[in-house]
C-alpha angles and dihedrals in degrees: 000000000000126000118222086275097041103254113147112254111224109192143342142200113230130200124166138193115220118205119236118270100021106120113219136072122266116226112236130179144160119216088006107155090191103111083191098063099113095028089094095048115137127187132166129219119206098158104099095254140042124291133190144227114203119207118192120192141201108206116205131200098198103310098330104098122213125210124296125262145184144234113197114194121182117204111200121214119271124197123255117187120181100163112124112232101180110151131182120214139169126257111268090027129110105249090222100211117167111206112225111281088195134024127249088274096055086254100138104251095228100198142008137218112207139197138157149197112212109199112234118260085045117115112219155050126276113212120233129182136171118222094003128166100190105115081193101050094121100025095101102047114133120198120185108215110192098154097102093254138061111273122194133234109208117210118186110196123195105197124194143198109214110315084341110098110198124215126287128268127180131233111198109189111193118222107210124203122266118188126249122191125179097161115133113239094154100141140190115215123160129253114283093022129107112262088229096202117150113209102234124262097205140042132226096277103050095266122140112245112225106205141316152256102218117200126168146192114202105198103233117256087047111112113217145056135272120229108231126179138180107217099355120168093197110113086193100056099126105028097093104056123119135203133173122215118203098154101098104252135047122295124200139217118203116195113181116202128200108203129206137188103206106327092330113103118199128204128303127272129189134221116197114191111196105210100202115208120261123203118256113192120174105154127116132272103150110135143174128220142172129258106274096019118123091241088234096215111154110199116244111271094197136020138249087276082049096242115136130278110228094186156352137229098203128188139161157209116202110198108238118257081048112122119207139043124286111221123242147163148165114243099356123163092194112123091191103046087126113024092088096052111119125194136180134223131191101152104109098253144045121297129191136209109204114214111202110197138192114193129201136206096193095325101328115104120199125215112307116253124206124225119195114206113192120203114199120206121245127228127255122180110188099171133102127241094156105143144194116220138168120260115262088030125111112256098236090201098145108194119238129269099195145037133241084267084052079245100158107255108218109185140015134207109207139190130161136205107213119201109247104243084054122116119207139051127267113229111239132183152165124240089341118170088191094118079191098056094128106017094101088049110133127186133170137219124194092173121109090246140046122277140188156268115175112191113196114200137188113206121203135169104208108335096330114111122211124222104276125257149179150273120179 
């Protein structure tokens, strides 16, 4: 507004030369009297180095004009940056965000404010600088998103060139959710029997899991095979294997599950199904015995891998024309639950009763056995084959084959009681099958009366013997 010697400038006329490239209108005037006139002039530089605009002014004391001078004013470049860096990331992941190494016009962009804005429900720290040069500086941010949806984090960068800072532009970097379950499904099942686990739907937190990695460990000695999967979406994957356990204690199989929601995989869980053992028994109980006999049979106190037997489920199907009650019982821990039962038969030929077992080691019962039980019919000879014969003559008594139910007799015991005054000696035997044992027996009396010979037989068919009878 003074000139060199201090005289008050009163107006100017004001022209000015941009230089190529700058961006901005220069103010130019003639006679203006604001001495503020170029002071709000704004220009941008997106050339990658400093330009100038060059004012030149005509100063006036009243009319009289002074020389021309100029007012060179150099605008230095300042970044500008409008690619769009947005990433989406998992929770528990780095983002890996590089910050812009150059501007949008390939100046290299030489330092960085940051600042951001972390949405609530999000775990972690963002990191902010000012004047930074680390292009990395938020790369390896980690944010932890358990609300059920994606949350944002929010960076605003400022970058400079040199002392110019250009103007802000945002990076948003989505956390998307990534499930976490620490619910317990461990399970015990028996041996033989379907696991039953469902893998779970949700997470802890109320969001929906999308599918599954499926890994598993099968203790030696279990038989079966575990259902694995990568990216599987069945919930019941697993539910439906089965192992069976014969090695005398619990296995176990352990399944571990990654579980994602989308692409993002949370952490591992694992599922350990304890198999507990259930008993196997395939040996052989069957049995016969007679009519009238207790059948003897002792339940198996250990099974064919020799572990104990806690219980038995026993049941039964007596043959008709059995008499008697087969023993039988839920749960029961008697051994000898059968062994006293006692049946008759008086049929003519052999019946069975038929046991089916289950038996349990704890509650798992293993597969059911059957036990037969014959039961042979004894003989039993009512009729009478007493004689009178005349001393010195052979008895003729043939023994019987068969029984009052025309059941084959097989063998005979036989013992025999002679009168004292007889001569001759009664034939005897075990387990004889000579029906004419005694028929050539001769005796002799040389008293003045009858006397005589009393035979006395037991009949059996196998091992079964008949009630005994005579012969006299």
């Amino acid at each position: 507004s003074l000139d060199d010697d201090g005289g008050v400038i009163s107006s100017y006329d004001v022209n000015a030369v941009v230089a190529p490239g700058l961006g901005g209108t220069a103010s130019t005037a003639s006679g203006t009297t604001d001495v503020n006139l170029i002071s709000g002039d704004i220009f941008t530089n997106g050339t990658g180095g400093p330009l100038d605009v060059v004012y030149t002014l005509i100063p006036y004391i009243g009319t009289c004009a002074g020389p021309g001078f100029t007012i060179t004013i150099t605008i230095d470049e300042a970044p500008v940056f409008t690619g769009n860096l947005d990433a989406t990331v998992c929770s528990g992941d780095a983002i890996g965000v590089v910050l812009p190494s150059t501007d949008d016009g390939g100046d290299a962009i030489g330092s960085y404010d940051i600042s951001a804005v972390v949405a609530p429900g999000l775990g972690g720290t963002a990191s902010t600088a000012s004047g930074t040069t680390d292009v990395n500086l938020i790369s390896g941010d980690i944010f932890t998103n358990t609300t059920g949806g994606p949350l944002d984090v929010v960076y605003t960068i400022t970058p400079y060139i040199g002392t110019c800072a250009g103007p802000d532009f945002t990076i948003t970097v989505t956390i998307d959710e990534a499930p976490v379950f620490t619910g317990n499904l461990d399970a015990t099942v028996c041996s033989g029997d379907a696991i039953g686990v469902t893998l779970p739907s949700l997470d802890d937190d109320g969001g929906v899991i999308s599918s599954y990695d499926v890994s598993a460990v099968v203790d030696p000695g279990l038989g079966g095979t575990a259902s694995t999967a990568s990216g599987t979406t069945d919930v019941n994957l697993i539910s439906g294997d089965i192992f069976t356990n014969t090695t005398g204690g619990p296995l176990d199989v352990v399944y571990t599950v990654t579980p994602y929601i989308g692409t993002c995989a949370g952490p591992d869980f694992s599922i350990t199904v304890t198999i507990d053992e259930a008993p196997v028994f395939t040996g052989n109980l069957d049995a016969t015995a007679c009519s009238g006999d207790a059948i003897g049979v002792v339940l198996p106190s250990t099974d064919d891998g020799g572990d104990a037997i806690s219980s038995y489920d026993v049941s039964a199907v007596v043959a008709p024309g059995l008499g008697g009650t087969a023993s039988t019982a839920s749960g029961t821990t008697n051994v000898n639950l059968i062994s006293g039962d006692i049946f008759t038969n008086g049929t003519g030929g052999p019946l069975d009763v038929v046991y089916t077992v289950t038996p349990y080691i704890g509650t798992c019962a293993g597969p059911d056995f059957t036990i037969t039980v014959t039961i042979d019919e004894p003989p039993i000879f009512t009729g009478n084959l007493d004689a009178t014969v005349c001393s010195g003559d052979a008895i003729g008594v043939v023994l019987p084959s068969t029984d009052d139910d025309g059941g084959a007799i097989s063998s005979y015991d036989v013992s025999a009681v002679v009168d004292p005054g007889l001569g001759g000696t009664a034939s005897t035997a075990s387990g004889t099958t000579d029906v004419n044992l005694i028929a050539g027996d001769i005796f002799t009396n040389a008293t003045n009366g009858p006397l005589d010979v009393v035979y006395t037989i037991t009949p059996y068919i196998g091992t079964c013997a008949g009630p005994d009878f005579t012969i006299t």
